[in-house]
C-alpha positions in Angstrom: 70.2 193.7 88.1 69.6 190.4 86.3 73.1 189.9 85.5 73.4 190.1 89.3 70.2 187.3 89.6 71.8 184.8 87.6 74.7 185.2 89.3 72.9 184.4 92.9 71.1 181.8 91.6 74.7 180.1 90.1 76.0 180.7 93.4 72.9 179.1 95.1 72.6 176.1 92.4 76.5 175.3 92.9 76.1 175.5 96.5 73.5 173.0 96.9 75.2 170.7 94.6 77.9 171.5 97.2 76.0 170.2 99.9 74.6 166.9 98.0 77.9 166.3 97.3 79.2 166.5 100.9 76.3 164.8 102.4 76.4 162.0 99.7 80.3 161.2 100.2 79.7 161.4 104.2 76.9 158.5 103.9 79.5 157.0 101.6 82.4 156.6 104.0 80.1 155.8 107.2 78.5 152.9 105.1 82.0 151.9 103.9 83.3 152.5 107.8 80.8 150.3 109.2 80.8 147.4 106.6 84.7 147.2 107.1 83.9 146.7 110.4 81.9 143.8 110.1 82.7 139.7 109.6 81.9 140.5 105.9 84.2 144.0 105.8 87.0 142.0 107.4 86.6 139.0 105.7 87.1 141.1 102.6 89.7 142.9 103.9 91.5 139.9 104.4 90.8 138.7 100.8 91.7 142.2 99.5 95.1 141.8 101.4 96.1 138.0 100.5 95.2 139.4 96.5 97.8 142.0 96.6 100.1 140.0 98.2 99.9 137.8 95.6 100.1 140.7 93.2 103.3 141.7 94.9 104.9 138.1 94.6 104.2 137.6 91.2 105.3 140.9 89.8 108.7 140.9 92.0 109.6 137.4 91.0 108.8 138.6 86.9 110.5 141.1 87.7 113.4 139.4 88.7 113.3 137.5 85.7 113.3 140.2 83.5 116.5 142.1 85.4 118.3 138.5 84.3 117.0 138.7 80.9 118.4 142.1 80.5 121.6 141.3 82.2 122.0 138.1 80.1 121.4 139.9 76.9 124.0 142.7 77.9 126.5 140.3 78.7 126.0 138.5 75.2 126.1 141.8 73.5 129.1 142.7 75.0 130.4 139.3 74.4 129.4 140.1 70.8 131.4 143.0 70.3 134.0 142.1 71.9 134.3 139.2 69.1 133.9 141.6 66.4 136.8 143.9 67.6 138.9 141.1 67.7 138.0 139.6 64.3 138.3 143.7 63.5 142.1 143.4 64.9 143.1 140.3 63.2 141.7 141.4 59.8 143.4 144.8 60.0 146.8 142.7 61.2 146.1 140.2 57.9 146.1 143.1 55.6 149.0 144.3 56.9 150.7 141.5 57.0 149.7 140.9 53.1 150.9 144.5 52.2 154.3 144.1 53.8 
């Protein structure tokens, strides 16, 4: 019987904490509903917006600059060993050469 007690009164505890919980994130969003709503909410809202806008530039046009980074690095790379096979080519054709 008192395992079955402190079980209720769990249940009871949790369930009120529940209902705090639910009440205190209702008052939440109506205060948050009706301050968007006003020349301040909007106002923000607008400010909110322009900032991420921003945001949005600024990382597209670094990231831009970094996709032409990479592909100026793997073009040089490649231009790299593409030099090295051919000095590869003519030192293996030299030694050949000298051998004959």
């Amino acid at each position: 019987m008192k395992l079955f007690t402190h079980h209720l009164k769990k249940l009871v505890m949790n369930s009120k904490k529940l209902i705090a919980g639910l009440i205190i994130g209702v008052a939440a969003g109506t205060f948050i509903a009706l301050f968007l709503q006003s020349d301040k909410g909007k106002g923000l809202m607008e400010d909110v917006k322009d900032t991420a806008s921003d945001v949005e530039d600024s990382l597209r046009a670094k990231l831009k600059s970094f996709d032409n980074e990479v592909s100026d690095l793997m073009k040089k790379g490649k231009e790299f060993v593409s030099d090295l096979e051919d000095k590869a080519k003519r030192a293996t054709k030299s030694a050949k050469n000298a051998t004959s």
